[in-house]
KEPA-733234 format. One line per 2 residues: number of its first residue (from 1); their letters; for each residue x, y, z of C-alpha. Coordinates in steps of 0.5 Angstrom, whole numbers, padded with zeros to 4 digits. Layout:
BEGIN
NUM	a	X:Y:Z  ...
This chain:
BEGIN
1	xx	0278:0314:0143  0275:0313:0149
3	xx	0275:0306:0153  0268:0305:0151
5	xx	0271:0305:0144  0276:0301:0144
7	xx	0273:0296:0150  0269:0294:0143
9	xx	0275:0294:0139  0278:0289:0143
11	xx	0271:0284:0144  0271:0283:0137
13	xx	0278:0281:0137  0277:0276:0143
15	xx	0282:0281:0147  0277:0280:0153
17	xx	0283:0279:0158  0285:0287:0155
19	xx	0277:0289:0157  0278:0286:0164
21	xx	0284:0291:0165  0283:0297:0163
23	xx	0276:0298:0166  0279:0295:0173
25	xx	0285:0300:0173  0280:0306:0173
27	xx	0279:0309:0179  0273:0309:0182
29	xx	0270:0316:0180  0271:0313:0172
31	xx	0266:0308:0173  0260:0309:0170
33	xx	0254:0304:0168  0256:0303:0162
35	xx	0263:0301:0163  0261:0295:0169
37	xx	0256:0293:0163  0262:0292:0158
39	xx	0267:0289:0163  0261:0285:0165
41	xx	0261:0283:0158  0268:0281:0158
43	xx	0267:0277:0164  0261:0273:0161
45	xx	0265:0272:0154  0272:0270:0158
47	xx	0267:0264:0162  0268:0258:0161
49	xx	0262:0253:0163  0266:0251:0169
51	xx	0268:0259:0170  0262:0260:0175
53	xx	0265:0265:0179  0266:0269:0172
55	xx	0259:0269:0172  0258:0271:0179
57	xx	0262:0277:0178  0257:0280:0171
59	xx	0252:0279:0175  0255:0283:0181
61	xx	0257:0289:0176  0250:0289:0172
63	xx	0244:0288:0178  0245:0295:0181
65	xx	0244:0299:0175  0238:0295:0173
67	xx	0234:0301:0173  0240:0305:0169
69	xx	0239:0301:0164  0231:0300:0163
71	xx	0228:0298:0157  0236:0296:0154
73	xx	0237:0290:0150  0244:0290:0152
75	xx	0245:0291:0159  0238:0286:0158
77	xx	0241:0280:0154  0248:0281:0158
79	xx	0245:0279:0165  0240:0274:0161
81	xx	0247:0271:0160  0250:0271:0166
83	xx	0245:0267:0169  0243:0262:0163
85	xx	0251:0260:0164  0249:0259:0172
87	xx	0244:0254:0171  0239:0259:0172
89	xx	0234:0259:0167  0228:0262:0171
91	xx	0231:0270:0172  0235:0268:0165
93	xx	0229:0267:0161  0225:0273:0163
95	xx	0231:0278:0162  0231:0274:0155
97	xx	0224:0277:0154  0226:0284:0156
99	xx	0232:0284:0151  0227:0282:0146
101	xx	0222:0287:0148  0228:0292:0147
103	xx	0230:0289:0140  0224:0285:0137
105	xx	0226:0279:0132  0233:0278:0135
107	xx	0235:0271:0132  0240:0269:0138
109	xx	0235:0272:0144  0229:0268:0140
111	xx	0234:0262:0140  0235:0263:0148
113	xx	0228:0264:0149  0227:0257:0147
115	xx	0232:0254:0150  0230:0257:0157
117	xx	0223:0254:0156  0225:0247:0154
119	xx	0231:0248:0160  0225:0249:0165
121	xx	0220:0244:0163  0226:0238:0164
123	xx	0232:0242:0168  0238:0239:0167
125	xx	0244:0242:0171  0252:0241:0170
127	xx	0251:0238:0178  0245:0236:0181
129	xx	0242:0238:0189  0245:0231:0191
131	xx	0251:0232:0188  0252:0239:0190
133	xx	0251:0236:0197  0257:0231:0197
135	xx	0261:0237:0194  0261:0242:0199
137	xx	0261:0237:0205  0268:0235:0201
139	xx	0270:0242:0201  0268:0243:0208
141	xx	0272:0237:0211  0278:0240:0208
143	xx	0277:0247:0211  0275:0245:0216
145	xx	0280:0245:0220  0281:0253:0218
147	xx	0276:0255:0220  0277:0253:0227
149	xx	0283:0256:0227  0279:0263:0226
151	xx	0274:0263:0230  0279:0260:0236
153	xx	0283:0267:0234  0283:0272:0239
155	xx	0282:0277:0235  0275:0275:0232
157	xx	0273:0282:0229  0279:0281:0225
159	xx	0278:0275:0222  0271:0275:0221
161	xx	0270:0277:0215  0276:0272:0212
163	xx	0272:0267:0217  0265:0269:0214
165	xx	0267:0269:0206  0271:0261:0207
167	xx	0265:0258:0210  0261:0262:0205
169	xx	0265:0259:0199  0265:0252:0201
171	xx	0256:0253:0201  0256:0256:0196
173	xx	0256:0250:0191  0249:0247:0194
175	xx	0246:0253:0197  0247:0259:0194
177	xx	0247:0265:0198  0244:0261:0205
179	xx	0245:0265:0211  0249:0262:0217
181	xx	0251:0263:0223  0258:0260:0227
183	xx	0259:0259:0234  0261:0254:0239
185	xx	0258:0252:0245  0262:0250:0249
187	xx	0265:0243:0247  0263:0243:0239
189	xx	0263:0248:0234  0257:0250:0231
191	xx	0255:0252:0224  0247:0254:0224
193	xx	0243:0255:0217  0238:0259:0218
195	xx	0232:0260:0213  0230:0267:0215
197	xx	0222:0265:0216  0223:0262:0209
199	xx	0219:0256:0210  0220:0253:0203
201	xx	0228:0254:0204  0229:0249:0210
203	xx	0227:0244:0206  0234:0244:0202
205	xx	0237:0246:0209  0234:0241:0212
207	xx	0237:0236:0206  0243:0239:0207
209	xx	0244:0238:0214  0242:0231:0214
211	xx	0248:0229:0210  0254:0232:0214
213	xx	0259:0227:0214  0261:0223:0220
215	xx	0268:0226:0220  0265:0234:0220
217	xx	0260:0231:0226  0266:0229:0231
219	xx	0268:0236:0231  0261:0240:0229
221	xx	0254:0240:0230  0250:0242:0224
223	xx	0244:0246:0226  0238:0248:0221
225	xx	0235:0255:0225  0237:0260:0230
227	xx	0237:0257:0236  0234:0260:0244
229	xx	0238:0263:0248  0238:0266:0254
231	xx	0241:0274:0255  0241:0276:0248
233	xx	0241:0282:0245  0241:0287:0239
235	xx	0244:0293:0236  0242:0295:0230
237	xx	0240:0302:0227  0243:0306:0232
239	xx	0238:0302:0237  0240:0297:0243
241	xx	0234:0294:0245  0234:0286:0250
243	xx	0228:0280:0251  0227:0284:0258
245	xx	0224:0291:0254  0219:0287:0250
247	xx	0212:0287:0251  0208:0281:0249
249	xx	0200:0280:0248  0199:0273:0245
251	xx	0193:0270:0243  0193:0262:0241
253	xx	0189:0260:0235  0185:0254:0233
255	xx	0191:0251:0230  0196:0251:0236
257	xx	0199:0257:0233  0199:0264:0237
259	xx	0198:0271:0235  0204:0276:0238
261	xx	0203:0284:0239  0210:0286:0241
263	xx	0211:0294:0244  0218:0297:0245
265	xx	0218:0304:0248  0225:0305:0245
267	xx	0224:0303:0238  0219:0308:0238
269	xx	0223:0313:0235  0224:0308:0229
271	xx	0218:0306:0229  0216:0312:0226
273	xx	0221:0314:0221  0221:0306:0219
275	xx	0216:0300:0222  0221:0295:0217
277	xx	0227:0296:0222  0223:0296:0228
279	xx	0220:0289:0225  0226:0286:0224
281	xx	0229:0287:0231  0223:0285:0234
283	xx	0222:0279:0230  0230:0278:0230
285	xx	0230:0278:0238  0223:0274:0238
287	xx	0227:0267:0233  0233:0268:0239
289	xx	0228:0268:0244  0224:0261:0242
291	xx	0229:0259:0237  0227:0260:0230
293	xx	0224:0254:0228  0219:0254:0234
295	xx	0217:0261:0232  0216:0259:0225
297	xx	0211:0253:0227  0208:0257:0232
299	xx	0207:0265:0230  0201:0266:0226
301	xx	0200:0273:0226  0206:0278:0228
303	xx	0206:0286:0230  0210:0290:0232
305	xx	0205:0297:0235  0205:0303:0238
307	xx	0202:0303:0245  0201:0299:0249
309	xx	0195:0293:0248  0190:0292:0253
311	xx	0189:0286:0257  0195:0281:0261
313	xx	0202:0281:0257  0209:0278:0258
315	xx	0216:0280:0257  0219:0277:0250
317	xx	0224:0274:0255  0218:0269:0259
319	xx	0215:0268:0252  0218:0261:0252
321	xx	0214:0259:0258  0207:0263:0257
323	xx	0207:0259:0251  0209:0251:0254
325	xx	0203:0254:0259  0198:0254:0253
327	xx	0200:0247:0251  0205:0249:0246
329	xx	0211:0246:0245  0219:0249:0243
331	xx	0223:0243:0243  0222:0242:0235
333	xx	0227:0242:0230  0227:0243:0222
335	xx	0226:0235:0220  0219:0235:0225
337	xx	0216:0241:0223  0217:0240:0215
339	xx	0214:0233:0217  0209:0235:0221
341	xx	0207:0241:0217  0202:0239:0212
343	xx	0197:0244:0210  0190:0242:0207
345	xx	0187:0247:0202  0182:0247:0197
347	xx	0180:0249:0190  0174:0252:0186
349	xx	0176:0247:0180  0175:0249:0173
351	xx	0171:0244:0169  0174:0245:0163
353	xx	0179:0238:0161  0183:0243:0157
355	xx	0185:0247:0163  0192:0248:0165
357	xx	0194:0242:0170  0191:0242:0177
359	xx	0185:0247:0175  0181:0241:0176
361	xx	0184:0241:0183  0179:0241:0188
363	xx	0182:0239:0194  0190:0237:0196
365	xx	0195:0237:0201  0203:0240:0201
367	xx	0208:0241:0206  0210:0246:0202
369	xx	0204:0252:0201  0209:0257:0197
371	xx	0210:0252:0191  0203:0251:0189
373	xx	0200:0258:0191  0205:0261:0186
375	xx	0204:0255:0181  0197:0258:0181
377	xx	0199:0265:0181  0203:0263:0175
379	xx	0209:0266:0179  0217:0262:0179
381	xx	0221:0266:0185  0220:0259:0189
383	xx	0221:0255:0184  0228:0260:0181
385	xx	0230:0258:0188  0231:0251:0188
387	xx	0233:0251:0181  0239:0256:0183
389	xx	0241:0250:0188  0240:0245:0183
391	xx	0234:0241:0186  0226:0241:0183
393	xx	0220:0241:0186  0215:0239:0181
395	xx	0208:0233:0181  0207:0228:0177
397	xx	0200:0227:0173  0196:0222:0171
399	xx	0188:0220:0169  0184:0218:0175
401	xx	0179:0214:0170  0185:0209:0169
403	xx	0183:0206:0175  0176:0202:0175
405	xx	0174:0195:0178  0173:0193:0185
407	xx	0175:0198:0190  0178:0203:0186
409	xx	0180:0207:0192  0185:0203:0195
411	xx	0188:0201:0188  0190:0210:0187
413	xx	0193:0209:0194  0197:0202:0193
415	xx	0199:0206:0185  0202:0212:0189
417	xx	0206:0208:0195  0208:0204:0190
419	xx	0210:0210:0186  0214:0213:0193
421	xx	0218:0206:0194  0220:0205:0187
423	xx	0223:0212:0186  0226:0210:0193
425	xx	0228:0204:0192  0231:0205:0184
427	xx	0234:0212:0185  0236:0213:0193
429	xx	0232:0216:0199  0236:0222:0198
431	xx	0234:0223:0191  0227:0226:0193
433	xx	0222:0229:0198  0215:0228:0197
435	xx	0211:0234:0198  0203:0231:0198
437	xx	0199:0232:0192  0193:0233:0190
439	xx	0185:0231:0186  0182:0233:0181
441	xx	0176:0233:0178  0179:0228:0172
443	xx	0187:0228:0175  0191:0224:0181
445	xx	0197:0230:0183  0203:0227:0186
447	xx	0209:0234:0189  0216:0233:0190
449	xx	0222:0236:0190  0227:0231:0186
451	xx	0235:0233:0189  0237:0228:0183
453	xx	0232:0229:0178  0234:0224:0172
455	xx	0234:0219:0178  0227:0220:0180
457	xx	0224:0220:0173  0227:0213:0171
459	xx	0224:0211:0177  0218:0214:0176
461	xx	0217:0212:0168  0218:0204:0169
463	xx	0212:0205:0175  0208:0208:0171
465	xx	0209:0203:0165  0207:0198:0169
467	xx	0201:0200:0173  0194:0202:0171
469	xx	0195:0208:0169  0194:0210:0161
471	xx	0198:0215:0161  0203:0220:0166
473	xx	0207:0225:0166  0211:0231:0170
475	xx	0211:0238:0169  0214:0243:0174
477	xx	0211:0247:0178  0211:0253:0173
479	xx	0205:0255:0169  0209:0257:0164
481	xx	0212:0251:0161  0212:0245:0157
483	xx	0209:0237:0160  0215:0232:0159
485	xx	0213:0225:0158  0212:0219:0163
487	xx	0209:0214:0159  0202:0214:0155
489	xx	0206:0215:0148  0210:0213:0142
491	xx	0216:0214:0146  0215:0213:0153
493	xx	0221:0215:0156  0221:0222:0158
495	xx	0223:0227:0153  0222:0235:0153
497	xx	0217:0234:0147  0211:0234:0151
499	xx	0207:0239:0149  0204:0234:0146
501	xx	0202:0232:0153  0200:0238:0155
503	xx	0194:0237:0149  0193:0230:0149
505	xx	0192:0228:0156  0186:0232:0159
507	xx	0182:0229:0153  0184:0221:0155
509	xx	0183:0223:0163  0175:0224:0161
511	xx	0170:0229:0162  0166:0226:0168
513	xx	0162:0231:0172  0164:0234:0179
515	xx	0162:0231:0185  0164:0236:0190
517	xx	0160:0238:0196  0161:0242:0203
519	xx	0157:0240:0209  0158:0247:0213
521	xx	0159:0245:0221  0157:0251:0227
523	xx	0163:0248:0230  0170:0245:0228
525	xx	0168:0239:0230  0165:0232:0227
527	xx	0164:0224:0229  0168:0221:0224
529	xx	0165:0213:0227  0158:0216:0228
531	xx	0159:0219:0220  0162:0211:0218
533	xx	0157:0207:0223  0151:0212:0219
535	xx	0153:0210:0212  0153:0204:0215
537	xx	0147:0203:0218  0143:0208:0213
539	xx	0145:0206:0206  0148:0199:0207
541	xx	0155:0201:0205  0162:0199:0208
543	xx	0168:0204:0207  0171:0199:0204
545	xx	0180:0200:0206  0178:0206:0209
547	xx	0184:0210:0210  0185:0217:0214
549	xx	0187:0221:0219  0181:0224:0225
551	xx	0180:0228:0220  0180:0225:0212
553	xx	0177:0219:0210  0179:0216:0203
555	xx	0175:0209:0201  0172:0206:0196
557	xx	0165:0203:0193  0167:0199:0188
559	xx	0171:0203:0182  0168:0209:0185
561	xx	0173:0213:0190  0170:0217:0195
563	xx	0174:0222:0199  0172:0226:0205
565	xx	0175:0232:0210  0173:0236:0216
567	xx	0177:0243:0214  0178:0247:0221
569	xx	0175:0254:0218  0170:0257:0213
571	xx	0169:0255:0206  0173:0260:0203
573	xx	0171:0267:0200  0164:0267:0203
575	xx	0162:0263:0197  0157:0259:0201
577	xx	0154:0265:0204  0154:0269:0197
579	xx	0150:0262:0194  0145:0261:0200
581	xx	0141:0267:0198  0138:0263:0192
583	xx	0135:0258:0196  0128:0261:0197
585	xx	0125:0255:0201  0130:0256:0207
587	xx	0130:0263:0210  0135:0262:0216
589	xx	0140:0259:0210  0145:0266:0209
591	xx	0145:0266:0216  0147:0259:0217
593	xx	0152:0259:0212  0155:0266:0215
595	xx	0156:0264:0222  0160:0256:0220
597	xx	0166:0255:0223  0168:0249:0219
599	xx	0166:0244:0214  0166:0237:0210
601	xx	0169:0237:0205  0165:0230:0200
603	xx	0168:0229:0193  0166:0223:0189
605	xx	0170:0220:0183  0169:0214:0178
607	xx	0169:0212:0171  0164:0217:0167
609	xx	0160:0211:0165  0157:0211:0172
611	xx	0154:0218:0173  0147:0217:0176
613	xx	0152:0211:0181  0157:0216:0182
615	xx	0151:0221:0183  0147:0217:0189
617	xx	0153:0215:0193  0155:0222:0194
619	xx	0148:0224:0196  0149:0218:0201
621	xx	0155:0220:0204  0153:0228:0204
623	xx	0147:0226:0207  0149:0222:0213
625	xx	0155:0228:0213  0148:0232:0215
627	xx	0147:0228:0220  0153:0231:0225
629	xx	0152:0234:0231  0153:0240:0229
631	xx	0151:0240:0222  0148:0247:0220
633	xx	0147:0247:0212  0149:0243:0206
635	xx	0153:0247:0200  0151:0243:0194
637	xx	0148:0245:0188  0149:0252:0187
639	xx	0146:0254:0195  0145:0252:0202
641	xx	0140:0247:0205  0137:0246:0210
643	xx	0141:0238:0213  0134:0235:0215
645	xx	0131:0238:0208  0136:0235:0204
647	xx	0137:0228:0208  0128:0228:0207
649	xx	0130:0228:0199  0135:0223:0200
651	xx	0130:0218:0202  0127:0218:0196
653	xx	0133:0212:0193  0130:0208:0198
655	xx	0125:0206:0193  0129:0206:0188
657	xx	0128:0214:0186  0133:0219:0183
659	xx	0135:0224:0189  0133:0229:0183
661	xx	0132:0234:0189  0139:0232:0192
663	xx	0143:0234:0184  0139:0240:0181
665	xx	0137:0245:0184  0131:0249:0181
667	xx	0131:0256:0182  0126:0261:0181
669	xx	0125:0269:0180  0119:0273:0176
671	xx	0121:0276:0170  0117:0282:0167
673	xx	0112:0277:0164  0112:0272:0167
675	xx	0115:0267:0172  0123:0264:0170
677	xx	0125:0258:0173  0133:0254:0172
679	xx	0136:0248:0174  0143:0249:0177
681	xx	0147:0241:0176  0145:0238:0169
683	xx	0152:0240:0167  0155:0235:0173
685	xx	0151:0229:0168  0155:0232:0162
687	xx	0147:0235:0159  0145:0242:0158
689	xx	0141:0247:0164  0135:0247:0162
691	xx	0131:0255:0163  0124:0257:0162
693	xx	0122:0264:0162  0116:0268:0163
695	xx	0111:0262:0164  0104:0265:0165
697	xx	0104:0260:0171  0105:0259:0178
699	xx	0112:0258:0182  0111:0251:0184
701	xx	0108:0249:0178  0113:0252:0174
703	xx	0120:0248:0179  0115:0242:0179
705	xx	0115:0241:0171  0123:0243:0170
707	xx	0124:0237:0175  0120:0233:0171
709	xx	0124:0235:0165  0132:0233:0170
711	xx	0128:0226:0172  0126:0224:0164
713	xx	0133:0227:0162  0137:0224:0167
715	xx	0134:0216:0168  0132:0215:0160
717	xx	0139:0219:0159  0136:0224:0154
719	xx	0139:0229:0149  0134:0234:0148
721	xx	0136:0237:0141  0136:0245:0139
723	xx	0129:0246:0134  0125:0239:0137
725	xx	0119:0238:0143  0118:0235:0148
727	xx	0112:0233:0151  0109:0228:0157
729	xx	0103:0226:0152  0101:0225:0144
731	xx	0098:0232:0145  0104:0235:0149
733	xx	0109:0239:0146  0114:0244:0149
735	xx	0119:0248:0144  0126:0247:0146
737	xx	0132:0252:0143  0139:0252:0145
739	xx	0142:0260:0146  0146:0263:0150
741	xx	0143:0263:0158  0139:0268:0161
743	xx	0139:0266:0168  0145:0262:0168
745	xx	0152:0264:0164  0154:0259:0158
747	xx	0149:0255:0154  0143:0253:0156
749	xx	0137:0249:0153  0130:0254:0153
751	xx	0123:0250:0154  0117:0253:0152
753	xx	0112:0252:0158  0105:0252:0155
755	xx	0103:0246:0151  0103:0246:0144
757	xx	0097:0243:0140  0098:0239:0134
């Protein structure tokens, strides 16, 4: 009988002690694949709850033969387990799924399946970010003093790896596998998290950091990020190289940050057998230089090259100062960065109300890109690093139609800071970080991190009981799982039932148009005052509680809400480039659109009831928005107008007109039989686009019956019917009938352009 053999005998006997024996006595040529697999099988079904470590160790014996082991149920199943049992569900359920792939059907891999599912929609952890917080802090006060002892002893190199694999132990149980240095400056010991150019990861340093005891603080500085130092130099990969044999070409962008190409004549041996080496001493070498959290605020763009660049360069060594020459500054440490880091994005939003949570997003802001970028990629490996440390980022959703009256604008603003204060106020200001948020076409979006989420949903489900809100509800930031229940319900406590949410609430949120635009800008630059005073003076409208930044306005006007933006670059994927080639009125309109360096964005929201007001009002607005300086076309509709074109059709509300022209655009080709025309923003208003096709008639007349047609269905709010007429007199009559689009993708309504005779 060999050892495989008997190890099975001995795990049906529950004798796992035995397994763990045998295989750990064999010498080092008698491990196999296999053997790590049962051993690691021993360790998983001899952990308790509690027995992390055990857990840690199958995983250990497991992950290197992961190619070995391809396709196996077993190997599969086992390592699933081992991270179930360490509170990390996310690597856990797609092992899982593997080992189900290998065996379909398997009843105990379906029910961890589900559990991993529901486990993730609302993370429940044995110990929360907070807590784990509190427990290493406790661990580390009791050591500490070790810890010294060996980093004072005289022959470091010799202690080094005990004084690493302490330090290490007492992290772990808040961040798992965090990377650190230790040191002392001359008057204080020193334990410096570093992040490794992982912005999402500084968040829980930073946490971390922030609650050192004041005990550990006496004796320790607790820094988060590599700090500048002055003489630094490197060894790796059989290369030594210092700041003084680096040269360095920079280029400062638009956004305060620098683009650095760095050339090192002794890597270039490397370089050529391994650019990745060579790119880590230089980045390692250039975080040493300026400290490692300026470098990551600050650097762009970085490469490593070849040969020398053309043009004045600096030695890595007098970067700092080249860089405070051009304004920049390095005394930034990890709290600032984070908040100061706020990046704005925007959207393509999906009109469809059953889409997935934020695919209705059109515009938001984050300090944390990584988590919404992979939210919508529909990737889990930042949020598995905060579920391995027991934190969860995730964002609270509920319907913007449920705040209506008067200054709508300002009640979503007071209804979001009140939602912060009771959380904090409720579960503590150590319970969470906020992250941003969001807007949506029929959904607000608040982000967060929740260090202890129990406490964060208790407090956030009683604000949102008592606010305007008809329904609200949390969800991750993964795609791939369930909503939980805020309010909304029968049950308005949060559960994990809310796959019912998921259905319910883009239904309740409504299915009002999008009022999205973009006024593209030559340069990044606009007059905020001169865009107010014009709204102002033109239109009679007072920004009521406008709010903002230089570069945003939120306001309202009555129980509409409007947001406005200067976003510092193009619109993104060419898009307004690509649209303005439709527009057949303005032949400058693609150059325009290619050349813009900047852009407003306007988005107007309001109950769906006021389409045609929600309408007006953003004309209004992205018409005096047409009407900066710098102002080169307006992107709406479907193209790119002309700004003083587009400001001319908005005159028309002046005397009481629909700015039909503003709404709709009315394109027009020649098919083989005749001339075709399309409107383009029907569906904003909920009403089909309508087409004709091959009229025996001329373009303008043809452009000038379809806008006809747009007025009468907008202003008398008419349903044209598939197999009815229409017509502007007794005798006129046009055939209508609703097909598949020929100009446009979808449905549309085609109109018959002759006139039919009774």
């Amino acid at each position: 009988m060999d050892i495989l053999e008997q190890c099975q005998i001995w795990n049906e006997n529950d004798e796992y002690a035995k397994i763990i024996e045998a295989i750990e006595a064999l010498p080092d040529e008698e491990r196999t694949p296999e053997t790590d697999s049962e051993l690691a099988r021993a360790y998983n079904n001899l952990a308790g709850l509690e027995d992390r470590e055990l857990y840690e160790k199958a995983l250990e014996l497991l992950l290197p033969h992961e190619d070995y082991f391809q396709g196996d149920h077993c190997w599969n199943f086992r390592t699933a387990y081992a991270y179930y049992y360490l509170d990390q569900e996310g690597p856990a359920l797609r092992y899982f799924e593997r080992a189900l792939e290998a065996r379909p059907g398997d009843k105990d891999t379906e029910e961890f399946i589900d559990d991993c599912r529901r486990r993730l929609a609302l993370p429940q952890f044995e110990k929360t970010f907070r807590e784990r917080t509190a427990q290493a802090w406790a661990a580390f006060a009791k050591e500490e003093e070790q810890l010294r002892r060996l980093m004072d002893s005289e022959d470091r190199e010799a202690v080094s790896d005990e004084l690493i694999g302490t330090c290490s132990r007492l992290l772990r149980p808040a961040l798992a596998d965090a990377a650190f240095e230790l040191g002392f400056n001359g008057e204080k010991y020193e334990l410096i998290l570093t992040p490794e150019g992982n912005h999402a990861r500084l968040f829980a340093m930073v946490y971390f950091q922030s609650h050192a005891p004041a005990e550990i603080l006496e004796r320790w500085n607790i820094l988060v990020g590599r700090q500048p130092s002055r003489g630094f130099g490197l060894r790796a990969f059989g290369q030594e190289i210092t700041a003084g044999d680096v040269q360095v070409w920079l280029e400062k962008q638009e956004d305060r940050t620098v683009s650095l190409v760095l050339y090192c004549e002794k890597l270039l041996p490397l370089l050529a057998e391994d650019a990745g080496k060579v790119w880590w001493m230089l980045s390692t070498l250039t975080d040493q230089v300026l400290g490692e959290i300026p470098a990551m605020a600050l650097i762009e763009d970085f490469e490593a090259a070849d040969k020398p660049q053309a043009g004045p360069s600096v030695l890595l060594e007098a970067l700092p100062q080249a860089l405070e020459e051009l304004g920049l500054t390095l005394s930034l440490d990890a709290q600032a960065y984070l908040d100061s880091s706020y990046t704005a994005y925007e959207l393509e939003p999906e009109k469809d109300p059953d889409a997935a949570w934020r695919m209705d997003v059109f515009a938001g802001v984050t300090r944390c890109p990584a988590l919404v970028s992979e939210y919508l990629a529909d990737e889990g490996g930042v949020m598995d690093d905060f579920h391995r440390d027991g934190a969860v980022p995730g964002f609270f959703c509920y319907p913007l139609d449920g705040f209506d009256g008067e200054e709508r604008g300002k009640k979503v603003l007071d209804f979001r800071d009140a939602l912060e204060a009771a959380i904090q106020e409720a579960a503590g200001v150590d319970a969470v970080t906020f992250l941003g948020g969001a807007s949506g076409l029929y959904c607000g979006y608040l982000d967060f991190i929740a260090w202890d989420l129990p406490a964060v949903l208790k407090a956030a489900a009683a604000v949102f009981a008592d606010s305007p809100a008809e329904w609200s509800a949390f969800h991750t930031f993964r795609r791939d799982v369930s909503t939980v229940r805020l309010t909304g319900g029968e049950d308005d406590e949060a559960d994990d039932s809310a796959d019912e949410v998921s259905e319910e609430a883009p239904e309740e949120a409504g299915r009002s148009g999008s009022f999205v635009g973009f006024v593209l800008l030559k340069e990044n630059h606009w007059d905020r005052e001169k865009l107010l005073r014009d709204l102002r003076e033109e239109w009679g409208l007072e920004a009521e509680g406008a709010e903002g930044d230089g570069d945003s306005l939120l306001f309202s006007v009555g129980d509409m809400m409007a947001a406005v933006s200067r976003m510092p670059a193009p619109v993104p994927g060419h898009e307004a480039e690509d649209n303005a080639a439709n527009n057949y009125m303005w032949p400058e309109a693609v150059e325009a659109a290619r050349t813009h360096k900047a852009h407003i964005l306007v988005a107007v929201l309001g109950s769906e009831t006021d389409l045609l007001e929600r309408g007006r009002l953003f004309v209004k607005i992205m018409a005096c928005c047409a009407e900066q300086a710098d102002a080169a076309g307006v992107y709406t509709s479907g193209t790119v107008f002309e700004p003083r074109l587009y400001r001319g059709f908005a005159e028309v509300m002046k005397d009481g007109a629909l700015p039909i022209d503003n709404w709709i655009w009315f394109g027009l080709y020649r098919g083989e039989a005749g001339v075709c025309g399309y409107t383009y923003g029907m569906n904003v208003f909920g009403r089909d686009e309508m087409e004709v096709l091959d009229a025996d008639a001329q373009p303008a007349e043809v452009r000038s019956f379809l806008a006809s047609l747009a007025a009468y269905v907008l202003e008398y709010e008419v349903t044209l019917q598939d197999g009815e007429t229409i017509g502007f007199s007794a005798d006129d009559k046009h055939p209508i009938s609703r097909s598949a689009g020929v100009s446009l993708p979808g449905t549309t309504l085609k109109i018959g352009y002759a006139a039919q005779q009774e």
